[in-house]
C-alpha positions in Angstrom: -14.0 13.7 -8.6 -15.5 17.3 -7.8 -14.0 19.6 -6.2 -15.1 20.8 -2.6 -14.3 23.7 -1.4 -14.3 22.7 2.1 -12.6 19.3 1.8 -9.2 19.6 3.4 -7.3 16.2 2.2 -4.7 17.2 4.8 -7.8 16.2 7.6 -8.5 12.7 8.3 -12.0 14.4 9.7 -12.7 15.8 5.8 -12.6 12.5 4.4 -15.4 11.3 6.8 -17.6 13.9 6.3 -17.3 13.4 2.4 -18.9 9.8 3.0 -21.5 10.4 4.9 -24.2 8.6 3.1 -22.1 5.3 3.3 -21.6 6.3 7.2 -25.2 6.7 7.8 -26.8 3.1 6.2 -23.5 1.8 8.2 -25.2 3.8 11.4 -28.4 2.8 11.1 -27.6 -0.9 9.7 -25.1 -1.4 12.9 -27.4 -0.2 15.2 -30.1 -2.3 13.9 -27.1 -5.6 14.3 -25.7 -4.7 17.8 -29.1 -4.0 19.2 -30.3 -7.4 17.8 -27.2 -9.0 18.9 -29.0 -9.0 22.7 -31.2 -11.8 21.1 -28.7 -14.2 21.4 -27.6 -14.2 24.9 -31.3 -14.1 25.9 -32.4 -16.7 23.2 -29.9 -18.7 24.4 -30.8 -18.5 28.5 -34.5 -18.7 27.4 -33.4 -22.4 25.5 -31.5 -23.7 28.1 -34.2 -22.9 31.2 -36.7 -24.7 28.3 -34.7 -28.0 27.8 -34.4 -28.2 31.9 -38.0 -27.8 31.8 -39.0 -30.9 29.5 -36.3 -32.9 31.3 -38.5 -31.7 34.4 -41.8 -32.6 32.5 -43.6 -29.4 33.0 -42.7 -27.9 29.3 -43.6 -29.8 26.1 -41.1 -30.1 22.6 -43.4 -28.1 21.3 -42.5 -25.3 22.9 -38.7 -25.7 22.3 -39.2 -25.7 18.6 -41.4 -22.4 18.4 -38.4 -20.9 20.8 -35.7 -22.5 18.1 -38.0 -20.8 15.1 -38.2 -17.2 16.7 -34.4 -18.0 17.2 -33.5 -18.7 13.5 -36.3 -15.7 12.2 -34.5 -12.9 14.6 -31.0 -14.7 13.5 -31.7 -14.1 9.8 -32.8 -10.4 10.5 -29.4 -9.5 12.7 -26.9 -11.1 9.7 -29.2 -9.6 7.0 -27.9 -5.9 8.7 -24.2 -7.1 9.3 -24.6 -7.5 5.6 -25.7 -4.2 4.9 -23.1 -2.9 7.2 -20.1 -4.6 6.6 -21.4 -3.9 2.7 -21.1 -0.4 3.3 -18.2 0.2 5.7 -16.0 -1.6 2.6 -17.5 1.0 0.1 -16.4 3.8 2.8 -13.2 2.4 2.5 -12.8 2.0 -1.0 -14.1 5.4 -1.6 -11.3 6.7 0.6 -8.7 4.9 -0.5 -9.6 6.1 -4.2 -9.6 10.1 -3.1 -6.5 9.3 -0.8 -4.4 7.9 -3.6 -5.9 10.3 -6.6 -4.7 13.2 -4.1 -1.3 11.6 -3.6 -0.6 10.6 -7.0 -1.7 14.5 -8.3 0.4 16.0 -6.0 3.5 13.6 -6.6 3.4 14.0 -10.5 3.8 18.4 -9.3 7.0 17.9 -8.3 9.7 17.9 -10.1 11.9 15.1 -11.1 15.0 16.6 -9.0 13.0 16.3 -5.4 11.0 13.0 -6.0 14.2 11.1 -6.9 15.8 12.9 -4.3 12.8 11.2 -1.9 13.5 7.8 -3.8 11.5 5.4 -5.6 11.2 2.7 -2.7 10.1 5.7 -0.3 7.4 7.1 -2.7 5.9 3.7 -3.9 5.7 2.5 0.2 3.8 5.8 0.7 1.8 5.3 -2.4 0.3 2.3 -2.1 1.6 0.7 1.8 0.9 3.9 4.0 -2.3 4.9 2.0 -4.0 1.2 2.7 -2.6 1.2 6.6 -4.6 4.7 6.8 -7.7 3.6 5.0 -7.7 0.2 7.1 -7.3 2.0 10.2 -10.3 4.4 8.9 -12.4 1.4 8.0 -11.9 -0.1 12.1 -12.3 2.9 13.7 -16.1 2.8 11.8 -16.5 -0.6 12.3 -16.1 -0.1 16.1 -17.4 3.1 17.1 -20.7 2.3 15.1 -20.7 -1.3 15.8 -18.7 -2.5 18.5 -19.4 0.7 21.0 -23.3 -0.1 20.7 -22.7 -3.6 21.5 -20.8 -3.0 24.5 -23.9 -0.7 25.9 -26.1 -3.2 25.1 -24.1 -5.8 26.8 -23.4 -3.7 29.7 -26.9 -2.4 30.4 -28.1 -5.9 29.9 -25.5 -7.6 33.2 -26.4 -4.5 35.2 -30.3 -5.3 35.1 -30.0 -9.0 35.7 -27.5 -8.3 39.0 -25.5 -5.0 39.2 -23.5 -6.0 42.1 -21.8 -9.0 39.8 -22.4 -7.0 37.1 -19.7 -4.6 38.2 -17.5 -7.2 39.7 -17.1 -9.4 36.9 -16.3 -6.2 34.5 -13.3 -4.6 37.0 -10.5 -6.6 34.5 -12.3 -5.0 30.9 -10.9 -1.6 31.6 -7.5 -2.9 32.4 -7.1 -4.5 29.2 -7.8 -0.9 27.5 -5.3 0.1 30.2 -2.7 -2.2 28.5 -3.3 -1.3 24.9 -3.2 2.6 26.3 0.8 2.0 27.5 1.2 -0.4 24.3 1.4 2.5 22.1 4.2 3.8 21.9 6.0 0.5 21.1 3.7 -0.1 18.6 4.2 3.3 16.8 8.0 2.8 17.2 7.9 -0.6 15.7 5.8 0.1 12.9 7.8 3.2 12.1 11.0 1.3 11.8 8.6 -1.2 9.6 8.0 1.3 7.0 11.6 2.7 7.1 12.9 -0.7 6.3 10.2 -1.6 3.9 11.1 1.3 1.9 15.0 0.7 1.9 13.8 -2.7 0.5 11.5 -1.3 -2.5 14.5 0.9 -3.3 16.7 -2.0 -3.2 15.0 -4.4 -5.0 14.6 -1.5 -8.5 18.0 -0.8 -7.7 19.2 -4.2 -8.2 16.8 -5.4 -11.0 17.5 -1.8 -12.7 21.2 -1.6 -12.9 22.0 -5.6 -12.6 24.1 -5.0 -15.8 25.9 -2.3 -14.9 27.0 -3.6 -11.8 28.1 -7.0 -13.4 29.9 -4.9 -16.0 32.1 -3.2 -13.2 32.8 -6.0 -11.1 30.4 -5.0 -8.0 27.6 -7.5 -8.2 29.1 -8.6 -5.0 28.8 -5.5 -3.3 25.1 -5.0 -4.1 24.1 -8.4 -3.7 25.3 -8.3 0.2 23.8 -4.3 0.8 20.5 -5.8 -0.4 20.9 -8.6 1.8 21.4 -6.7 4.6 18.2 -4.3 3.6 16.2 -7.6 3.7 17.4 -8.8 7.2 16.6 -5.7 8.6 13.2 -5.6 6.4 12.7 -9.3 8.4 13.4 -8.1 11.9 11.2 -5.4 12.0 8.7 -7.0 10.2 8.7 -9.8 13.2 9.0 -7.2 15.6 5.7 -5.7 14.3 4.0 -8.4 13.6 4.7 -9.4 17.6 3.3 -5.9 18.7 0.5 -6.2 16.2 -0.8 -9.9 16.7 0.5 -11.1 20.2 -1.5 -8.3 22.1 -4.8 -8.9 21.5 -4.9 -12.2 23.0 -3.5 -10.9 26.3 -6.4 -8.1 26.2 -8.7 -11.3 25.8 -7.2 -12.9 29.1 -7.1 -10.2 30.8 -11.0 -9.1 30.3 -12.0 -12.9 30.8 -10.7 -13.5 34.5 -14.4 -12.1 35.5 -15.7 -15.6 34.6 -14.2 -16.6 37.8 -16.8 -14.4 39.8 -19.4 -14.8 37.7 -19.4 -18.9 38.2 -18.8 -18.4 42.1 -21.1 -15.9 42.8 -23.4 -17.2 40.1 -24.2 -20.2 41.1 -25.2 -18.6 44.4 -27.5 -16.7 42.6 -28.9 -20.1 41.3 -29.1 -21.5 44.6 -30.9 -18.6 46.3 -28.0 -17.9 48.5 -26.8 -14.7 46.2 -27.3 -11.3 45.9 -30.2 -12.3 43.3 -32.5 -15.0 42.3 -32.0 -16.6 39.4 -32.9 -20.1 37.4 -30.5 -22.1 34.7 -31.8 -19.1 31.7 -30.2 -15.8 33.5 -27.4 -17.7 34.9 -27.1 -18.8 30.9 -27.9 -15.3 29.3 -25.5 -13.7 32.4 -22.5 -15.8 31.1 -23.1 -16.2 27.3 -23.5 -12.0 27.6 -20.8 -11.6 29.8 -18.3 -13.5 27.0 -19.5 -11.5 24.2 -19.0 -8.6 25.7 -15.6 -9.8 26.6 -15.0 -10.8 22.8 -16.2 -7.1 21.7 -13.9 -5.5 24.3 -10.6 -7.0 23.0 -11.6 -6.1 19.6 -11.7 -2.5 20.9 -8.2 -2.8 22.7 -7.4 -4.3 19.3 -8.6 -1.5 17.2 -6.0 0.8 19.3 -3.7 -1.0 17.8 -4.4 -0.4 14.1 -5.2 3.2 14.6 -1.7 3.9 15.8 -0.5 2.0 13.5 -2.7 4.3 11.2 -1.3 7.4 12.8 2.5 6.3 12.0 1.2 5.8 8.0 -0.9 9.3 8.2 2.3 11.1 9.5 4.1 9.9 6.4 1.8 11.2 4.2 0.3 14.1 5.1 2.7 16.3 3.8 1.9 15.0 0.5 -1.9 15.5 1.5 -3.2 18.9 0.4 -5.0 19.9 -2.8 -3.7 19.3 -5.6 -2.6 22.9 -7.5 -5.1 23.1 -10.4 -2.3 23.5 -13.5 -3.3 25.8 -16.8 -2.6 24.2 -20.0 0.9 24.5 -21.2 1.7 27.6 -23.3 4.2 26.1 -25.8 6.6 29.4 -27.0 7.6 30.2 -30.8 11.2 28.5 -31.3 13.9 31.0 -30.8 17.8 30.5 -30.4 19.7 28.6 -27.7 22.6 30.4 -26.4 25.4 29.1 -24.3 28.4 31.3 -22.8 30.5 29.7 -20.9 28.5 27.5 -19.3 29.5 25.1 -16.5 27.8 22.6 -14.3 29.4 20.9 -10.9 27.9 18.4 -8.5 30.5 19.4 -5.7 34.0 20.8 -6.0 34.7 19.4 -9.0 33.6 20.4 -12.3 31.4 18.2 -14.6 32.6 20.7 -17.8 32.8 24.0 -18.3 33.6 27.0 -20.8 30.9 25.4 -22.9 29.7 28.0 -26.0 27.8 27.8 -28.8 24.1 28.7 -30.0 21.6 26.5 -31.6 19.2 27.4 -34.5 15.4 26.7 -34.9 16.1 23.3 -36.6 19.5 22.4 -35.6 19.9 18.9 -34.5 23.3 18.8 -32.1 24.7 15.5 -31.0 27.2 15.0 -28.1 29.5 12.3 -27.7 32.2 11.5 -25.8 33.2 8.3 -23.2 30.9 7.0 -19.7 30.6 9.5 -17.5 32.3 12.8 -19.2 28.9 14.9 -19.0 26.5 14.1 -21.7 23.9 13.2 -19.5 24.6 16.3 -17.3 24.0 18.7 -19.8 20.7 17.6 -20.9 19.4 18.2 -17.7 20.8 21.2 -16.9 18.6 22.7 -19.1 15.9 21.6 -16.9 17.5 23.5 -13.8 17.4 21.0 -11.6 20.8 22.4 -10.3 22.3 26.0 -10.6 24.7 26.4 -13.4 27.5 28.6 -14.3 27.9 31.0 -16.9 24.9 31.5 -18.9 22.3 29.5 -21.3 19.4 31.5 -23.1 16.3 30.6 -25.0 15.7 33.7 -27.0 16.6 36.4 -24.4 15.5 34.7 -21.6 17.6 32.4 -19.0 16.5 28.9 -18.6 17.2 29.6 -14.5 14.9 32.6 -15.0 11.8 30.4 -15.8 9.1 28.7 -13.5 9.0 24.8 -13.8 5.8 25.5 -16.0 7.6 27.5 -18.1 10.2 24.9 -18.7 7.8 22.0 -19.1 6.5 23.8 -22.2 9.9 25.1 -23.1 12.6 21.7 -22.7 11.4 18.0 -23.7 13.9 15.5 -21.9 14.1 11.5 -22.1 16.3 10.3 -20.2 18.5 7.0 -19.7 15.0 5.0 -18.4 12.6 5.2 -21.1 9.1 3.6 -20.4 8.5 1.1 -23.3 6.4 -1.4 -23.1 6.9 -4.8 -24.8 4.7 -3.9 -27.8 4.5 -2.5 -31.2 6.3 1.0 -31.8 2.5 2.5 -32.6 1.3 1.2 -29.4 4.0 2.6 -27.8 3.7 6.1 -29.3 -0.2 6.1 -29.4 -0.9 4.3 -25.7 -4.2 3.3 -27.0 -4.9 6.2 -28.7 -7.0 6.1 -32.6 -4.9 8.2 -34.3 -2.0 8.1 -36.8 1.3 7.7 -35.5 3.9 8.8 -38.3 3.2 12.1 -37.5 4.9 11.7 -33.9 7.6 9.8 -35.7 8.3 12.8 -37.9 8.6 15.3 -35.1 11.1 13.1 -33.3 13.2 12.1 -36.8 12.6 8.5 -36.3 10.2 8.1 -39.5 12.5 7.0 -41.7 14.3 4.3 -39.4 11.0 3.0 -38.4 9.4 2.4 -42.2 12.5 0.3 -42.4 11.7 -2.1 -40.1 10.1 -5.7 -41.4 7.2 -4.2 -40.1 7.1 -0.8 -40.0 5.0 0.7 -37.1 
């Protein structure tokens, strides 16, 4: 991905004008579908006045068929730019769900281990992949509609105002109410999408806490206890997951009912247009076209009312990101320091009143290989990482001359290599695991890490 100077991925406008070529065939395609969409109401009008006609003898079959051929011909052309458009409002999305989640993941694998499992796992994999796809899909309507739908309600509109403005207006006084509705529907929808994501992540967290440390909890007897917190996590995951879905898909349908009581006028004051007792003159094809345009229309408009729906649900996903959203810092290659001594003077580490150890001494040679031992839970753990200064310590630990709390996290990265308790193995050969794909010898790695010797005495070796 190049870098632009002027993108700001903390924008939602940024990512739009990155893909504009995409945005302008789904312009030009959509205008080309919505505009052609007229056809059918007046195809349609035109159809229904010609079968009356036959029945009345003055039109021939003939004429029908050449109607049902221009039909069929202007049909093909309308899909044929759906195609293109729909074709290229999915590769708008794709392409911003691909920068979205490239940005995301580059900024999460900056931080430090300390403040992304302070955040937690379930948290950061609902952002990652759940609140990046809510944005993108709310991105992808809000193109859909404004270049397709907003054209087609023009088009609609324009076309009842010139057959009889009077009913025209009349029949469209319940459209904007529905967008009235939707308007004071926001704010429960926000709410109960944001209690959505909340719960969802408690669950992801839940669910690699349970299948992580299933062991260990049957070891100490509280298998129980987790099994009824993560029970609880998923009713409340299935609450608010009803609750949203009601917000989400039980609106739209009212919208649709609401827009559609103009039908009533239309019939009435229709047929008196039929009749030559209305405010307009009209045979069976406008009174056809009038109706069949006035539905569409209606159909388009609680798509719209819809679409506020998934832009706010949009906005809730956006607000959980966008912290995370900003570019990436560009990182120099690691400068990897000559080996010098470890020093340790009295050093002590503590979580909270309590101290983990302390008065811990000693320095370590270039070469030296140090083991700690000792029962569950006395500190070994603890004092690997505090020489990653995720936490202050006490006392004092030196590489060289230098104190591990003096250095930046780069610094460290080059300085301290730390595996901890959740190595990421895969279920495959130890070269595969050491090499991840890679065409190279692997002994050498196995050297550096003292495991050489205990792997070339495997059955198998590598």
């Amino acid at each position: 991905m190049k870098k632009d100077k002027t993108f700001r991925p903390d924008r939602v406008l940024s990512y739009f004008k990155a893909e504009w070529l995409p945005l302008a065939f789904v312009t030009l395609s959509g205008l080309v579908y919505n505009i052609g969409l007229l056809a059918t109401p007046w195809f349609e009008g035109r159809l229904a006045q010609c079968l009356a006609d036959i029945l009345g003898g003055s039109e021939t079959a003939a004429k029908m068929a050449m109607l049902v051929l221009a039909y069929i011909v202007v049909t093909l052309a309308v899909q044929a730019a759906r195609f293109i458009k729909r074709f290229y409002v999915r590769r708008f999305a794709n392409n911003i769900n691909r920068r979205m989640k490239g940005i995301l993941y580059a900024n999460l694998v900056r931080q430090s281990r300390a403040a992304l499992e302070k955040e937690g796992a379930g948290e950061l994999m609902t952002k990652a992949i759940s609140d990046v796809d809510d944005c993108v899909e709310g991105m992808r309507k809000f193109t859909t509609e404004i270049f397709d739908t907003g054209v087609a309600l023009v088009g609609y509109a324009v076309m009842l105002l010139v057959y009889d403005w009077r009913l025209a207006l009349l029949s469209l006084l319940f459209t904007p109410f529905s967008y009235m509705c939707a308007a004071w529907m926001k704010k429960p929808v926000q709410r109960a999408g944001a209690a959505y994501k909340k719960a969802a992540s408690a669950l992801s967290a839940a669910t690699l806490d349970r299948a992580r440390n299933a062991v260990t909890y049957r070891i100490y007897g509280c298998e129980d206890a987790r099994v009824e917190k993560y029970e609880e996590a998923l009713n409340t995951y299935e609450k608010t997951a009803v609750r949203n879905n009601v917000w989400q898909s039980a609106l739209p349908p009212l919208y649709l009912a609401a827009s559609e009581a103009g039908v009533l006028f239309i019939l009435w004051f229709g047929a008196k247009n039929v009749l030559g007792s209305g405010w307009s003159t009209w045979d069976i094809a406008a009174f056809t076209t009038f109706l069949s345009c006035f539905t569409k229309l209606v159909v388009k408009s609680s798509k719209v009312a819809k679409l506020f729906n998934s832009v706010q649900k949009a906005e809730v996903s956006w607000k959980r990101i966008k912290p995370l959203m900003k570019q990436p810092e560009q990182l120099e290659a690691l400068n990897i320091p000559a080996a010098q001594d470890v020093t340790l003077e009295n050093l002590s580490f503590s979580y909270g009143e309590g101290p983990i150890f302390s008065g811990l001494s000693l320095t370590a040679h270039p070469g030296d290989i140090i083991g700690i031992t000792g029962p569950v839970a006395c500190g070994k753990s603890t004092f690997g990482r505090v020489f990653l200064c995720e936490a202050p310590y006490g006392g004092s630990a030196k590489f060289g001359k230098t104190e591990f709390a003096a250095l930046t996290p780069r610094q460290i990265s080059a300085t301290v290599g730390y595996l901890g308790h959740d190595p990421e193995l895969s279920a495959d050969t130890v070269q595969n695991n050491v090499l991840c794909g890679s065409e190279q010898d692997a002994m050498p790695w196995l050297v550096a890490a003292a495991l050489d010797g205990e792997v070339l005495a495997m059955e198998n070796g590598v």
